[in-house]
C-alpha positions in Angstrom: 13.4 15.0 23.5 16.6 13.7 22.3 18.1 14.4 19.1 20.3 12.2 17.0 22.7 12.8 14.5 23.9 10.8 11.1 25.5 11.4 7.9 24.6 10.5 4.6 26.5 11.4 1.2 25.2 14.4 -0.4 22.9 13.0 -3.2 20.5 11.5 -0.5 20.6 14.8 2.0 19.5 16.7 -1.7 16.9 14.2 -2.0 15.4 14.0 1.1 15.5 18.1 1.7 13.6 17.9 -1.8 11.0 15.3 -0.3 10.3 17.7 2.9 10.0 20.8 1.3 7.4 19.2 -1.5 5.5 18.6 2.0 5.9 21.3 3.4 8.1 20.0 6.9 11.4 21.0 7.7 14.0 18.4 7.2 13.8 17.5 10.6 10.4 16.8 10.8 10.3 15.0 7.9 13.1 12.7 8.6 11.3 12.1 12.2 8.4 11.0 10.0 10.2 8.7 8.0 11.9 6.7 11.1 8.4 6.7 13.2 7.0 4.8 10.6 10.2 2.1 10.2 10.0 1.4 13.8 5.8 1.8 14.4 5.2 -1.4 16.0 1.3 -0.5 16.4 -1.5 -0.2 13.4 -1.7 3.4 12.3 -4.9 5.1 14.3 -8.0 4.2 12.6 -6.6 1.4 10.6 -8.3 -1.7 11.8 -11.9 -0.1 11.6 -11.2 1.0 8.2 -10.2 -2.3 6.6 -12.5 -4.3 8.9 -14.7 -1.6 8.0 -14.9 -1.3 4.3 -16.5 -5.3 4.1 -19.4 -3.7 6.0 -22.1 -3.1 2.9 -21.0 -6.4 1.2 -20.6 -9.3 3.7 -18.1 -11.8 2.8 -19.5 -15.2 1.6 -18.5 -18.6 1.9 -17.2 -19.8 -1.6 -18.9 -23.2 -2.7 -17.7 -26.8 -1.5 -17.2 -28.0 -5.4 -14.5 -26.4 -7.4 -15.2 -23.9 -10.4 -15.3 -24.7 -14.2 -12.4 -26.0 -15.6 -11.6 -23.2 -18.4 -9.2 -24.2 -22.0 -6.7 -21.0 -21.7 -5.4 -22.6 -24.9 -8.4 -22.0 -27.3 -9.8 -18.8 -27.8 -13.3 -18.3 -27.1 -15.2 -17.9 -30.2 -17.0 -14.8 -30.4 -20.7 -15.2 -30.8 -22.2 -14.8 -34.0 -18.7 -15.5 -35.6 -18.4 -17.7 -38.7 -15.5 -20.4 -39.1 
């Protein structure tokens, strides 16, 4: 596998050696993550059937031909039972 090398100033090597060890990964790894992801040009696994999925129990519904109630966002609605 090939390996590449870069430099970055100190505050962001601190940083991301923080983020891998809160994970658990070596540096390394972690950075290997981070690139993978950048450059993924593919769905993550599982990804489609989980979105396309999650409509499953509610089907989507065609929305009426005639548009919805016009509403005043200038008044405030009185509240019922309220005297003026």
């Amino acid at each position: 596998m090939p390996q590449l090398y870069f430099s970055v100033e100190r505050p962001l090597a601190d940083e991301l050696a923080r983020r891998a060890a809160a994970e658990n990964l070596p540096l390394s790894q972690y950075l290997a993550r981070l690139v993978r992801q950048q450059v993924q040009s593919e769905w993550p696994e599982g990804y489609l059937s989980a979105v396309i999925g999650c409509c499953a129990d509610a089907p989507l519904q065609e929305p009426p031909d005639e548009p919805p109630e016009e509403v005043d966002l200038q008044t405030p609605p009185q509240a019922s039972g309220a005297r003026g």
